[in-house]
N, C-alpha and C positions, 0 to 999 in steps of 0.2 A: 496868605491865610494858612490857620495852623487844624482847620476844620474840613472835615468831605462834604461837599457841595453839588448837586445832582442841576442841572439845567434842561429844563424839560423842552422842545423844540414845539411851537404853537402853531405854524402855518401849515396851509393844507396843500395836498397835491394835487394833481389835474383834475383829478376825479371829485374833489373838492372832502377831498378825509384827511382828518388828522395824521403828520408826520410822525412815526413813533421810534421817537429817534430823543435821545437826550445825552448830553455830554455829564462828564464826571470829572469832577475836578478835586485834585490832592496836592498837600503843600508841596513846596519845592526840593528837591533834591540840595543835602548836606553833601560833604566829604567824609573819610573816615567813620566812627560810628557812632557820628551824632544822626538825626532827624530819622525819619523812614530809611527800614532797610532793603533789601528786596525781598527778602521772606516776608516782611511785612507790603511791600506790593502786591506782591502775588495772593493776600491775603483780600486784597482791594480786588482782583483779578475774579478770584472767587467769590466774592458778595460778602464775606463774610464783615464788612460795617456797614453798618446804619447811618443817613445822614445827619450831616451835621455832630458825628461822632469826634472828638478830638482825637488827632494824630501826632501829635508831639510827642508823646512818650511811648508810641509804638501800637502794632494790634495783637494783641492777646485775647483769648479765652479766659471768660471770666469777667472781663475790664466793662465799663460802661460804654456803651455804643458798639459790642459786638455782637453780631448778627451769627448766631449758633446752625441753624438753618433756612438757608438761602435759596432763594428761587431762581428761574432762570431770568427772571426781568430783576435780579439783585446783581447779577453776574456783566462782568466788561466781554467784549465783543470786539475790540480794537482798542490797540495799546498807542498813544501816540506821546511823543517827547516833544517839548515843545521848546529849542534850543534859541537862543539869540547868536547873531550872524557876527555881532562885532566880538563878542565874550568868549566866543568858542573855543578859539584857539589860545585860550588862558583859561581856560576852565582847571581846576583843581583835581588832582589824578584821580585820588579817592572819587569825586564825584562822576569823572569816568569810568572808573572799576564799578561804582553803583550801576552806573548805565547800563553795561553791559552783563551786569548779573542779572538786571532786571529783564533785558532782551533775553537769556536764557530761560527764565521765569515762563514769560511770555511765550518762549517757543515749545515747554514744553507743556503750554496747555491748548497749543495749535494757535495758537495766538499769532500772527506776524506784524512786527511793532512798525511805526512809518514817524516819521520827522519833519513835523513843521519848523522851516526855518525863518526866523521874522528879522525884523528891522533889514531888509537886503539893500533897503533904500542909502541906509548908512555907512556901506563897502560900496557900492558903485556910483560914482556922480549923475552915469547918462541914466539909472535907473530911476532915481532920485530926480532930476529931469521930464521924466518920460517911464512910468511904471510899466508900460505896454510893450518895452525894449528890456526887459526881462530876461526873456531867456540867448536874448540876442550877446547878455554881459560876460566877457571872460572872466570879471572878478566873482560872479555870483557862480558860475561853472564849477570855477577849484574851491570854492568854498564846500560845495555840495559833492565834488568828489573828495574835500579833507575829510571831512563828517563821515559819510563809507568808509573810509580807512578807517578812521579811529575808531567807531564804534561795531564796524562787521555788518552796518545796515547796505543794500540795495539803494543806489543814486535813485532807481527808480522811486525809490519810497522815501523821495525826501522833497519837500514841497515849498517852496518859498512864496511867504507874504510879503506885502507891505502893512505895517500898520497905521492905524488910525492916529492922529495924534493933533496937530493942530488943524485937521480939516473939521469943516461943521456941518459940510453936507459929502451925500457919499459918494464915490467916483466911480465908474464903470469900471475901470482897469485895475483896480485895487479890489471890489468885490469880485471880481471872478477869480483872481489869485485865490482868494479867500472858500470861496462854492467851489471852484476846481479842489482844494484839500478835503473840502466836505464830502464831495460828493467820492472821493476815493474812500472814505472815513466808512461809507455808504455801504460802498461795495464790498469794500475787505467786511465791515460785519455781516453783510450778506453771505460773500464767500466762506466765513466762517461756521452761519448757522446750517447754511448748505453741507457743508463739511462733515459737521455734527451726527446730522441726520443719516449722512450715507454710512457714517461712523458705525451709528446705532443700527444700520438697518444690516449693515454687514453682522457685527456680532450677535445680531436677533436670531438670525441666519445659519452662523454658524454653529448657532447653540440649537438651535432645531436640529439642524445635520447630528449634531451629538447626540440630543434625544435621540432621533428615531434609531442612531448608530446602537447606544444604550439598548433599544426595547426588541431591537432586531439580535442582541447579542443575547437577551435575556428569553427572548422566545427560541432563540437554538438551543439553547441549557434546556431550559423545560422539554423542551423537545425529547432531546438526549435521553433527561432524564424519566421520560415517558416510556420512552422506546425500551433503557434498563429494565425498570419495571416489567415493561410488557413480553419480555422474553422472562424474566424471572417464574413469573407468572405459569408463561407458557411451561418451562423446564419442569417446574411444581406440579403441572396438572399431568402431566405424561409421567412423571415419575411413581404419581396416585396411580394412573392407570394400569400403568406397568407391576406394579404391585396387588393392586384388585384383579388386574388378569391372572398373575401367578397363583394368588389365593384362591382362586372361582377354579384353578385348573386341578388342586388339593382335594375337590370336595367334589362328590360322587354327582356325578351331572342329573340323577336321574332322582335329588330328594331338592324339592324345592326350597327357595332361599329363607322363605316365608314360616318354612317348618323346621330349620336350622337349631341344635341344640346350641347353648351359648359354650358347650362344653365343646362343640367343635371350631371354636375359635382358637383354644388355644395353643393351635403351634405355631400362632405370626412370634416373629420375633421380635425383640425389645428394642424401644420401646412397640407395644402395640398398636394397630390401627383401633379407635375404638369406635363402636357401633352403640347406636341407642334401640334399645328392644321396647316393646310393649310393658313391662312387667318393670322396668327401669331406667331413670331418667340421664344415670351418667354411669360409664365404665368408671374403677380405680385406673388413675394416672401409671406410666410407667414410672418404675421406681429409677433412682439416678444410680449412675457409675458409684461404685463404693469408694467413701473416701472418708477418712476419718474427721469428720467437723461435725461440731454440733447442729442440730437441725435451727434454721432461722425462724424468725419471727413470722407469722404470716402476714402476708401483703393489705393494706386500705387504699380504697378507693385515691388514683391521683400521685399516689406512691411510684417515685420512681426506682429503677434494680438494673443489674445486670445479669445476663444469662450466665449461666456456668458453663452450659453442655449443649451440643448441638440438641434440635426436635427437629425431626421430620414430622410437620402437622400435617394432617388432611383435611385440606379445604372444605371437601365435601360434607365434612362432621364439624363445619366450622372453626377449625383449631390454624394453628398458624404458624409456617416454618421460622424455626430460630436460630441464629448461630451462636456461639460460644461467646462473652466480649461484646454482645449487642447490649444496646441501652433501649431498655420500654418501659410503658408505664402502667400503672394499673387503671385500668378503667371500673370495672367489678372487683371485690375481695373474692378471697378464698371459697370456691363453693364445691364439694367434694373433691378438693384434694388438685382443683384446677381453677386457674382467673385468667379474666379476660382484659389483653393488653392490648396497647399500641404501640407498635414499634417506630422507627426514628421516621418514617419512610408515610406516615399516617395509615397503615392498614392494622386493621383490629383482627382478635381470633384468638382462641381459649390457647393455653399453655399450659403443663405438669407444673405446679406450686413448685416444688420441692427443683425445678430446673432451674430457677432465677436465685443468685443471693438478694436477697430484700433489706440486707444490713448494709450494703456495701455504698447506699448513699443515703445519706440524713438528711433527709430534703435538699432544696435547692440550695446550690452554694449561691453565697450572701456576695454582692460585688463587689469590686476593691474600692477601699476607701479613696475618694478622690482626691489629685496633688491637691498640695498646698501651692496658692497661690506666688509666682515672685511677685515683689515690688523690685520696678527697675526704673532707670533715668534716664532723659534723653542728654549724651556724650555733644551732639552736636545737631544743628538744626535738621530739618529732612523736608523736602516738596513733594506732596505725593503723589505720581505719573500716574495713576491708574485710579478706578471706580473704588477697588477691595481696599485702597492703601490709604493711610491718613497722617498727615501733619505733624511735623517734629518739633519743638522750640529747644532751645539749652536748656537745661536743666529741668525738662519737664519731666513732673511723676505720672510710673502708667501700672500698669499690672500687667503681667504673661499671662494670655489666655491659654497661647499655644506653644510651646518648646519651638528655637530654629529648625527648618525644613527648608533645605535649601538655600540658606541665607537668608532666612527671613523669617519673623515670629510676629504673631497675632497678637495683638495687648489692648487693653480698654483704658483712654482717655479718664480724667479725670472728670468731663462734661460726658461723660458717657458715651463718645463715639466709640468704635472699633475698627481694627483694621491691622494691616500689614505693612511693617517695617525693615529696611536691612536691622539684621542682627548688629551690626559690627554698628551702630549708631546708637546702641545701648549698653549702659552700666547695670550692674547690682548694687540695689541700697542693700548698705548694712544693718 
């Protein structure tokens, strides 16, 4: 047959439920590069055909009877070769070399293939005789350790029938050869979906480990940066203090605060602490270090600037320390000669106008235009080992998502998949 053929198993077990269990069937192994290849195996491995899909001219994306996204009941669970015992050892090399790419296939999707051998009845006379005297035959022995050799399978995974052929009813000794292969068919897809599950439960696992490694690292930063903050803070408020004690020590202890002329403010030095009185709502700003530039534009609301010149603000008259080089932003415009920003750090608080250039940034810079896309090809086929990575055919067209990292670049499928490739497996179209 040159078609995928699915055979669904109808009998029940002890408990009397349906077996859910069904064989899959694909034409026969070519030599050289005709018929199925193993990239095109491993394609059947993944689910990726539909039944009764034609396989003679290969599986591809795009083609009719390709199955784009596949389920786990689309998916093979056990690979099995199904070899004849007289033919073997004239089998055509090519179709050995297929074999064994295919066992590669299969092993790198945790798959472990196994080898029904039939016709055994036809190398050994007593078997042929007496099907129950089987394993008792040295002919059927070295046949089942040639096969290990040539193809790198486990004697243990290689299973000899007899076939049915001119009997009409069935023979005890002949079905169990038969249910003996089935039921290892059984196990290994059992041992595989077992496999799976520990698979995923492991890297569920370790990706939690990562999270909480992630939120434990990102809550010591915050920390850190809390802790900064809060000695800042602290340094700011003792350095006010330190300053209102030196001034309160200036001023004749015996005229209360309350009755202070504004005229005896002025020998703080520059810039000023400023004080709000009764009679008015804002001191003038201190004026900047001299420097010959023109005076800038004044600030609107959301405007971002840089400081020019240090401010020692005072918290307590809500103003807010700055350094020279700092980036903030305006939250209020201009209102006597003073606005009210936010520095990188999110703390707000009045600042002297005339300390911030307000020119020195034209709103937000605009982001950089985005690469242009490659188009590239694929050099040569690829299988792809991992969840993040996808499918290579010859001369498949893809796009670069992502530039090589590592040996390896991100590109989107012409069916829209994505995913990770060796680098060294693609060309640039011109």
């Amino acid at each position: 047959t040159t078609k995928y053929r699915q055979y669904v198993i109808t009998p029940q077990d002890k408990r009397r439920k349906p077996i859910k269990f069904k064989f899959c069937d694909s034409m026969g192994l070519e030599g050289k590069n005709a018929g199925l290849s193993a990239h095109d195996v491993g394609k059947l491995m993944d689910g990726h055909v539909k039944e009764l899909a034609e396989l003679s001219h290969g599986v591809m994306p795009g083609k009719a009877g390709y199955n784009a996204n596949p389920t786990e009941d689309d998916r093979i669970h056990c690979v099995a070769f199904i070899l004849n015992a007289v033919k073997v050892s004239a089998m055509d090399l090519g179709v050995v070399e297929k074999i064994k790419d295919i066992r590669k296939e299969a092993n790198a999707r945790n798959l472990h293939p196994i080898v029904i051998l039939t016709r055994i009845d036809e190398i050994c006379r007593m078997t042929e005789k007496d099907t129950s005297k089987v394993f008792f035959s040295k002919e059927v022995r070295d046949k089942v350790i040639e096969i290990s050799t040539i193809f790198g399978i486990n004697a243990n995974q290689i299973y000899p029938v007899r076939n049915y052929s001119i009997e009409t009813e069935c023979e005890n000794e002949m079905d169990i050869l038969i249910l003996r292969a089935a039921r290892q068919i059984l196990r290994y897809s059992k041992d595989f979906l077992l496999d799976k599950l520990a698979r995923e439960a492991v890297k569920e696992k370790n990706l939690k480990k990562e999270m909480a490694e992630l939120k434990e690292r990102k809550k010591k930063q915050k920390a850190r940066m809390q802790e900064g903050s809060s000695e800042e803070d602290n340094g700011s408020s003792q350095e006010d203090q330190d300053a209102e004690s030196n001034s309160d020590s200036s001023v004749e202890p015996e005229v209360p605060k309350n009755r202070r002329s504004r005229s005896s403010l002025g020998d703080y030095s520059n810039p000023p602490k400023k004080r709000i009185s009764k009679t008015e709502s804002f001191n003038q700003p201190p004026a900047p270090p001299t420097v010959n530039k023109p005076p800038p534009p004044l600030p609107t609301a959301s405007r971002k600037a840089v400081v020019q010149y240090d401010f020692d603000g005072n918290r307590r008259d809500g103003e807010i320390p700055l350094k020279a080089g700092e980036e903030v932003t305006a939250i209020s415009p201009d209102e006597g000669g003073w606005t009210v920003v936010r520095n990188a750090l999110g703390k707000k608080g009045k600042a002297p106008t005339n300390y911030i250039d307000w020119s020195s940034m034209k709103g937000q810079k605009q982001p950089p235009p985005q690469p242009k896309q490659q188009k590239m090809y694929a050099i040569v086929d690829y299988n792809a080992g991992d969840e993040d990575e996808v499918d290579l055919y010859v001369n498949e067209k893809v796009t670069e998502l992502e530039p090589d990292d590592g040996g390896w670049t991100k590109i989107r499928k012409e069916d829209g998949m994505e995913g990770l490739v060796p680098s060294e497996h693609l060309g640039i179209l011109d």
